[in-house]
C-alpha positions as CSV (number, residue, x, y, z in Angstrom):
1,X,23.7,-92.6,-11.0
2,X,20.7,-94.3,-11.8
3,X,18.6,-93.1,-8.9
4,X,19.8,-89.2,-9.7
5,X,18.3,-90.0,-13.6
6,X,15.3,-91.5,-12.3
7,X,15.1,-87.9,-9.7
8,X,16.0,-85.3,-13.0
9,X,12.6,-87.2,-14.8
10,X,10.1,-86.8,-12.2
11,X,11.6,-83.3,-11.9
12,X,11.1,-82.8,-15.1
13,X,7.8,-84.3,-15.2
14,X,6.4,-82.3,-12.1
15,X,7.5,-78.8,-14.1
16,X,5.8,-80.0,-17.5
17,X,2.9,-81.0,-15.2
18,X,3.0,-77.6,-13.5
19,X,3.4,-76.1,-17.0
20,X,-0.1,-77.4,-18.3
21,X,-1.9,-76.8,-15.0
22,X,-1.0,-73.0,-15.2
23,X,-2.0,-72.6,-18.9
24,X,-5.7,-74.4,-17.8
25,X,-6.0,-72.4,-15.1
26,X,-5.2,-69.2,-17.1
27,X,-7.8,-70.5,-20.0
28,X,-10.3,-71.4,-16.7
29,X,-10.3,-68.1,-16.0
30,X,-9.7,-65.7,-18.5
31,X,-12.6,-63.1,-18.7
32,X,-14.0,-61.0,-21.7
33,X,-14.2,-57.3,-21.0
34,X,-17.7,-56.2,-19.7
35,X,-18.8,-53.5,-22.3
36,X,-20.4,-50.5,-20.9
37,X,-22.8,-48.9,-23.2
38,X,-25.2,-45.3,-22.4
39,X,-28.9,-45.6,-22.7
40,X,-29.8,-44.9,-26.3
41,X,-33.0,-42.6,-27.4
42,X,-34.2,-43.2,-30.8
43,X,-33.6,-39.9,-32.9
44,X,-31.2,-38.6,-30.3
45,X,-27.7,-37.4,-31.2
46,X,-24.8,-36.3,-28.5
47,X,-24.8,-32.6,-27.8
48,X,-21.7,-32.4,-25.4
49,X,-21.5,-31.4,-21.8
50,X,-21.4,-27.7,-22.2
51,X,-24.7,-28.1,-23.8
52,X,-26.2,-29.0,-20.6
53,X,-24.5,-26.7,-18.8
54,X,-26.6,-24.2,-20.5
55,X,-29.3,-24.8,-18.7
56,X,-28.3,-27.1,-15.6
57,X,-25.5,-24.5,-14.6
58,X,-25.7,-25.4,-10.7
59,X,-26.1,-29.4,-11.3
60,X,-22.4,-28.9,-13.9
61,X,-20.7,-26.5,-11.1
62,X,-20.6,-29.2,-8.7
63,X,-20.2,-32.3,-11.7
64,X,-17.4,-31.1,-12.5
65,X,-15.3,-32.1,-9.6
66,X,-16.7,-35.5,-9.2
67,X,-15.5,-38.3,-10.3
68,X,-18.2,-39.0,-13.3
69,X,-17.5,-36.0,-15.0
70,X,-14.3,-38.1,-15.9
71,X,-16.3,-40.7,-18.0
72,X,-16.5,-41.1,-21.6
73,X,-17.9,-43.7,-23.6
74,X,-16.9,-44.9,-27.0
75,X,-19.6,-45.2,-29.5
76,X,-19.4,-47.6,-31.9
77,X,-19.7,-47.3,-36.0
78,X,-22.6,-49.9,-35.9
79,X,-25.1,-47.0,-33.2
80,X,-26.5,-44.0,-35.3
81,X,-25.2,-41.9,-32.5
82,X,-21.5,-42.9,-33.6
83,X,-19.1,-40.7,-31.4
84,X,-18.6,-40.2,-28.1
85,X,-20.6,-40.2,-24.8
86,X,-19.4,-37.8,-22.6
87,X,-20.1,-36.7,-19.1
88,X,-23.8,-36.0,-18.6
89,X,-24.7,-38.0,-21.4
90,X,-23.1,-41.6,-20.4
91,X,-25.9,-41.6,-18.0
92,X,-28.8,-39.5,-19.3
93,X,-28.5,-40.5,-23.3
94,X,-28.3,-38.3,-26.3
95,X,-29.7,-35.0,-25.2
96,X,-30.8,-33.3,-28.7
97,X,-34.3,-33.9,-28.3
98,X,-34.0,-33.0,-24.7
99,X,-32.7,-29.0,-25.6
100,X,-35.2,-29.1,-28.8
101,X,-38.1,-30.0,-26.3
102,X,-37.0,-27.0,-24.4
103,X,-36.4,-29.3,-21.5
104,X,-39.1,-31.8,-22.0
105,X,-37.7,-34.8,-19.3
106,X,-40.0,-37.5,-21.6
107,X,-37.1,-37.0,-24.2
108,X,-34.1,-38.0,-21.7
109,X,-33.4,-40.7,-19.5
110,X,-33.7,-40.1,-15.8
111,X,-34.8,-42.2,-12.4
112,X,-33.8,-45.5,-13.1
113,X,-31.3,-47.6,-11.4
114,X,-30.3,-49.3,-14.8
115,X,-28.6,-45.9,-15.4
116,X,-26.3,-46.8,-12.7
117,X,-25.8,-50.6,-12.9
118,X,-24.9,-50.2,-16.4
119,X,-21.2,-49.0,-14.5
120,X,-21.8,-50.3,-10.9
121,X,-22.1,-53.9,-11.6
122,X,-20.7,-55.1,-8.3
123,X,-23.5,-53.3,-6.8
124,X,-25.7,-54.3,-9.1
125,X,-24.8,-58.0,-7.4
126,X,-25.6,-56.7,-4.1
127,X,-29.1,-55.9,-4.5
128,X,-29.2,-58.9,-5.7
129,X,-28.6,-60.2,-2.1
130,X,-31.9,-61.7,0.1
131,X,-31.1,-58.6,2.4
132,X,-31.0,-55.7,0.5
133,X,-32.8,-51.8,0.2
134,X,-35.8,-52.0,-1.5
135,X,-33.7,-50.5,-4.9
136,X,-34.9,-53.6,-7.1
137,X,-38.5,-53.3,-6.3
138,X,-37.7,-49.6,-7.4
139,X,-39.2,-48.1,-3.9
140,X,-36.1,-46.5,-3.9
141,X,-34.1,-44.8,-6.1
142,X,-29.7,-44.2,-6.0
143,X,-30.3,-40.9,-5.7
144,X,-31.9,-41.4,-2.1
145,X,-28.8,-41.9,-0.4
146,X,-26.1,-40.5,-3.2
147,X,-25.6,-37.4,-5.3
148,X,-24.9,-38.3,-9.0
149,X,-24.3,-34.9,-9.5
150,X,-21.5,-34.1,-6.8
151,X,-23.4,-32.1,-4.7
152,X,-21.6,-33.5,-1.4
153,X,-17.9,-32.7,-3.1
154,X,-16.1,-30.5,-1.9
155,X,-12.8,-29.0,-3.9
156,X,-10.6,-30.1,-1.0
157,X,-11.8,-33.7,-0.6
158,X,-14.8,-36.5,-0.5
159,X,-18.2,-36.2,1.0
160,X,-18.0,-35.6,4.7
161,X,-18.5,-38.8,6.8
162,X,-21.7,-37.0,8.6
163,X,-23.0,-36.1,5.1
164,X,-22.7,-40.1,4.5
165,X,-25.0,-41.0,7.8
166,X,-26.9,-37.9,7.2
167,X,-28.1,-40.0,4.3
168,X,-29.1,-43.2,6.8
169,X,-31.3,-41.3,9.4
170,X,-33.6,-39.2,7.0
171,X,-35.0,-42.9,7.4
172,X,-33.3,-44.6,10.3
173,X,-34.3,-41.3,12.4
174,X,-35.3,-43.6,15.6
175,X,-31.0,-44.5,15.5
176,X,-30.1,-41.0,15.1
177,X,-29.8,-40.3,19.2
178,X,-28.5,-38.4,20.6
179,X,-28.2,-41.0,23.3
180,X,-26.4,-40.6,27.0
181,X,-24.9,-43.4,26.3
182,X,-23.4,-43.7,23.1
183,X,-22.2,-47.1,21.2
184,X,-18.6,-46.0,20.2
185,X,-19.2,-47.8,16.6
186,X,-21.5,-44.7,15.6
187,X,-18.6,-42.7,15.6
188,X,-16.9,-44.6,12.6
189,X,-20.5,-44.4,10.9
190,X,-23.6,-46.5,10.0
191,X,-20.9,-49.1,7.3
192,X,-19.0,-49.7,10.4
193,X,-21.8,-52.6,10.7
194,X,-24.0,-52.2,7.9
195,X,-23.4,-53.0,4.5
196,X,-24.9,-50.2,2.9
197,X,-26.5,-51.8,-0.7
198,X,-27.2,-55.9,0.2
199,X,-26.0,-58.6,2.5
200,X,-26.8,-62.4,2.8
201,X,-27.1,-61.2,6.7
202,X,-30.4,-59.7,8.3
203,X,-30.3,-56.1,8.8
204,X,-27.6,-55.5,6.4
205,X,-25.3,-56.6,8.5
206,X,-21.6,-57.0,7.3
207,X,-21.6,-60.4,9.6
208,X,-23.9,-62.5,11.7
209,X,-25.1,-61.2,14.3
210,X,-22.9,-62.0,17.4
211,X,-20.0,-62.1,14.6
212,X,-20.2,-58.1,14.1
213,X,-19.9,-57.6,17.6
214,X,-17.2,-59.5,18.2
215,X,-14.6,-58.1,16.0
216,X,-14.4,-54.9,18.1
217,X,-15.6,-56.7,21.1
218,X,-12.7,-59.4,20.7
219,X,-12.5,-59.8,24.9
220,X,-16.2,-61.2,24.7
221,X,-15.3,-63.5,22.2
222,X,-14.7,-66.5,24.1
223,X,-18.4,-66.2,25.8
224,X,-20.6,-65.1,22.9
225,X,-22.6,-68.3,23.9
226,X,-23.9,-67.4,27.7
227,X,-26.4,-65.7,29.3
228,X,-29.0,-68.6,30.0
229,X,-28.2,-69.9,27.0
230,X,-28.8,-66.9,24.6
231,X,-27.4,-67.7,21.0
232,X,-26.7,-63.9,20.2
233,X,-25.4,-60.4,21.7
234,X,-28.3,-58.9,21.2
235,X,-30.5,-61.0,23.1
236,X,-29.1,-58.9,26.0
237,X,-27.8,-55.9,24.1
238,X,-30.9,-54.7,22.3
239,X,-30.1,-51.2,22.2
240,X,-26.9,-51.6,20.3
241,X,-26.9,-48.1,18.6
242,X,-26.8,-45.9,22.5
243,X,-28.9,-45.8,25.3
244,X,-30.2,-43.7,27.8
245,X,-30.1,-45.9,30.9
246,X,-27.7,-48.6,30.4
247,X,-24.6,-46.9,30.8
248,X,-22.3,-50.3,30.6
249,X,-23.9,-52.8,28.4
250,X,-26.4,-50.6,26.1
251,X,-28.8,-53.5,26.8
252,X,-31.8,-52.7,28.3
């Protein structure tokens, strides 16, 4: 009787344990919302979307079916520009001054990546990478490889996936091919083995080197180390993306 007592208070104890470990864990991490706020320009005031369109009838026909036509942002009591940011204006600010100016671009914002991390701040993180496109430095811009607008969508789906690679070989036009031997990957597309915004890994890569290979290659898995003593695939493999001799190995 006394050993089942003894049992019922280190039960006990273990769920009142328990107990106080959850609730730290749920205080350790408990977040605070990450408030997303438009650009603001001083004198501006929200015209609405079918202001724009006005104008920018071509940029709003395809807008419309994407998914940022979707956002609106609350603006709070404390901003002059109290109300609501809407479509075209969650990204580009306040657009009065921009239709009194007749179009004047100095009184709108436009070209800057901010405009995009302000949402995207996951990818925000992965420029923040070693490895990443040249975004940060601001030799490139978002709109180099994606359409804000929704140019690229279509009213019975997504951006094709050729339209996606398309993007990769207006610069990567040496990996374009076509090759006589092709490396099967390119048919899933360039993120197949890229990541396409930042990586810790050289070349974008989604893994190391030798690791990227082998998780379609899983039968050369057990000799990634071989060769001479060659660390990595590609010290064999050079031309990974096709080839127009090596019909076997891609290598030479």
């Amino acid at each position: 009787m006394e050993r089942k007592k003894t049992r019922t208070a280190v039960i006990v104890l273990l769920c009142i344990s328990m107990g106080i470990f959850v609730a730290s864990c749920d205080d350790m991490f408990k977040y605070e919302p990450v408030t997303v706020a438009p650009p603001s320009i001083p004198g501006a005031k929200y015209v609405g979307a079918e202001t724009c369109a006005t104008c920018h009838d071509t940029e709003t026909k395809y807008f419309n079916l994407s998914e940022h036509a979707s956002v609106a942002v609350n603006i709070t009591a404390e901003d002059a520009n109290a109300g609501q940011a809407e479509a075209c204006e969650t990204c580009h600010g306040p657009g009065s001054l921009h239709v009194e100016g007749m179009g004047d671009k100095s009184k709108i914002i436009k070209g800057k990546p901010e405009m995009c991390f302000a949402c995207h701040l996951n990818v925000k993180g992965e420029f923040m990478l070693q490895h990443h496109h040249p975004v940060p430095e601001g030799k490139m811009f978002c709109t180099e490889c994606h359409d804000m607008h929704g140019s690229d969508v279509r009213a019975t789906g997504g951006a094709m996936l050729l339209g996606k690679d398309e993007r990769c070989f207006k610069c990567h036009k040496e990996m374009r091919g076509p090759f006589v031997f092709e490396h099967e990957a390119l048919r899933e597309g360039c993120t197949a083995c890229h990541t396409p915004h930042g990586s810790i890994n050289a070349k974008l890569l989604i893994a190391g080197p030798s690791v990227t290979c082998v998780r379609c290659h899983i039968e050369s898995k057990q000799g990634t180390v071989h060769h001479s003593g060659r660390n990595d695939c590609i010290d064999c493999h050079a031309k990974i993306h096709g080839s127009n001799n090596a019909a076997s190995s891609l290598r030479y």
